[in-house]
C-alpha positions in Angstrom: 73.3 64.2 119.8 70.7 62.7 117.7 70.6 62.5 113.8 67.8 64.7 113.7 69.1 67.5 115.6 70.2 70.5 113.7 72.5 72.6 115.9 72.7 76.3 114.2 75.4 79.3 116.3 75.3 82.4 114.9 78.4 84.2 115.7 80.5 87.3 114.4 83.7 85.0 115.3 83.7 81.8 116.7 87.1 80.4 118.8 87.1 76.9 116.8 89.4 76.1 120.1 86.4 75.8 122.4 84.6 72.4 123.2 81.1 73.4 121.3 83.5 73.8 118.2 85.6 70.7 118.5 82.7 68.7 119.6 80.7 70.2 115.9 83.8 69.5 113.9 83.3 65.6 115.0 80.1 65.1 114.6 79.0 67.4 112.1 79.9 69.9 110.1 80.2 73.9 110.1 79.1 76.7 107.0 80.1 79.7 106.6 77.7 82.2 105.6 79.4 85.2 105.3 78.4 88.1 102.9 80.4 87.8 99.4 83.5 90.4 98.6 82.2 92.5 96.3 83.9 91.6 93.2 82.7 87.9 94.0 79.1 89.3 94.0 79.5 91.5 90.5 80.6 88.3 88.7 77.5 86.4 90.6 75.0 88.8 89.6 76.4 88.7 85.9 76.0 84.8 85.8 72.4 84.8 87.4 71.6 87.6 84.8 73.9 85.6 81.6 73.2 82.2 82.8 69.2 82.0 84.3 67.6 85.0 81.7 70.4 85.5 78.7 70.8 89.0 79.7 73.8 91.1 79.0 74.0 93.6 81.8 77.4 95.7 82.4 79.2 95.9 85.4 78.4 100.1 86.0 74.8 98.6 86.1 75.2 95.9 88.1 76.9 98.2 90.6 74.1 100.5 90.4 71.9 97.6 91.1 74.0 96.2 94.4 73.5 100.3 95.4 70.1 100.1 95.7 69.7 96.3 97.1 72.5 96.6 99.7 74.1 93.1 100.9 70.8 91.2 101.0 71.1 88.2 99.0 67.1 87.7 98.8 66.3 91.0 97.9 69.4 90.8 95.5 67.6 87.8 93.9 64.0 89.4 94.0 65.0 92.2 92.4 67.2 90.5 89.4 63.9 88.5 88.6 61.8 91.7 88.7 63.8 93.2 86.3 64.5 90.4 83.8 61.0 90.1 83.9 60.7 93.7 82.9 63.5 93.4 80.2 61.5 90.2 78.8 62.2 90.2 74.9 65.7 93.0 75.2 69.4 91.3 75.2 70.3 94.1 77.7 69.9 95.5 81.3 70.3 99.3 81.4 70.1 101.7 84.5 66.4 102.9 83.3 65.1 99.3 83.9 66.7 99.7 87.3 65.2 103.1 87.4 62.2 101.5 86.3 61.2 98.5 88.7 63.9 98.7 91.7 63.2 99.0 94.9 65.6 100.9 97.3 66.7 100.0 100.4 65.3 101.9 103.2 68.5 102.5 105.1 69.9 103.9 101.4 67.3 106.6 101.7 67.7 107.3 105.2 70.7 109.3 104.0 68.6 111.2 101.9 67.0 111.9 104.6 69.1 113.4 106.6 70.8 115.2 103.7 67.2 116.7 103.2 66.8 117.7 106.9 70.4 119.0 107.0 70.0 121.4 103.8 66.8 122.9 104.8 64.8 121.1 102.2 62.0 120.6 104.3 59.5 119.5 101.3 62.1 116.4 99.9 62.3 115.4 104.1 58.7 115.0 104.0 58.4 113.0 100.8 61.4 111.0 101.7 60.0 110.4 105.4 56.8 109.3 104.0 58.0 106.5 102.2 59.3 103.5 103.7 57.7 102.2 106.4 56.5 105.5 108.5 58.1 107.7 110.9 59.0 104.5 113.7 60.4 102.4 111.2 62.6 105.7 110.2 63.6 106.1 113.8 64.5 102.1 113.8 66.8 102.7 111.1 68.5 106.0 112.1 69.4 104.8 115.9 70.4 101.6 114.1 72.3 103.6 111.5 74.4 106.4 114.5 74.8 103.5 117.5 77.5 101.5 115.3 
């Protein structure tokens, strides 16, 4: 295989017994992108927040911020510079400034959603089915959501 060629498998488990996988381990090498445990990602998003802005910011925040960003490590990071930008001049990251410049995951409201539809509170299913994308991208998310 030429230098040049970048040869990228994107598997839920791979069998590191099979050719492709012995062949990689020879001539190149293999990265693991799996999703951070989550106390590995609380201490991460204390760093970027300590390290990159000198923000203080506690961990019953930060969980409240990995609530409403989900797993997604760029909209983790989009959303940590939106609100250090937004605490520009403050020491400390509270839940308002969450409250304040956060963006929730559509899945997350999904939930809501249904919660809404469920208890009869037809008004709230509206205004939550409103938001986010339209009535397809909801259906995108809820037979995503009910086939796993």
């Amino acid at each position: 295989m030429p230098d040049t060629t970048h040869l990228i498998i994107v598997e839920e488990q791979i069998d590191m017994r099979s050719g492709l996988c012995r062949f990689a381990g020879k001539n190149g090498r293999f990265v693991c992108c799996d999703t951070p445990e989550r106390g590995d990602m609380i201490r991460w998003v204390h760093s970027r927040f300590q390290k990159n802005y000198g923000l203080v910011i506690s961990q019953p925040v930060i969980v409240s911020l990995l609530d409403r960003t989900g797993d997604d490590m760029h909209h983790i990071v989009s959303e940590i510079d939106k609100v250090s930008a937004y605490c520009l001049g403050r020491s400390e990251v509270t839940v308002r400034d969450l409250d304040a410049v956060c963006t929730v995951v559509l899945q997350d409201r999904i939930f809501e959603l249904i919660d809404a539809i469920i208890g009869r509170r037809g008004r709230q299913a509206v205004h939550l089915g409103a938001s986010g994308g339209g009535i397809a991208r909801h259906h995108e998310v809820l037979d995503l959501e009910y086939r796993d």
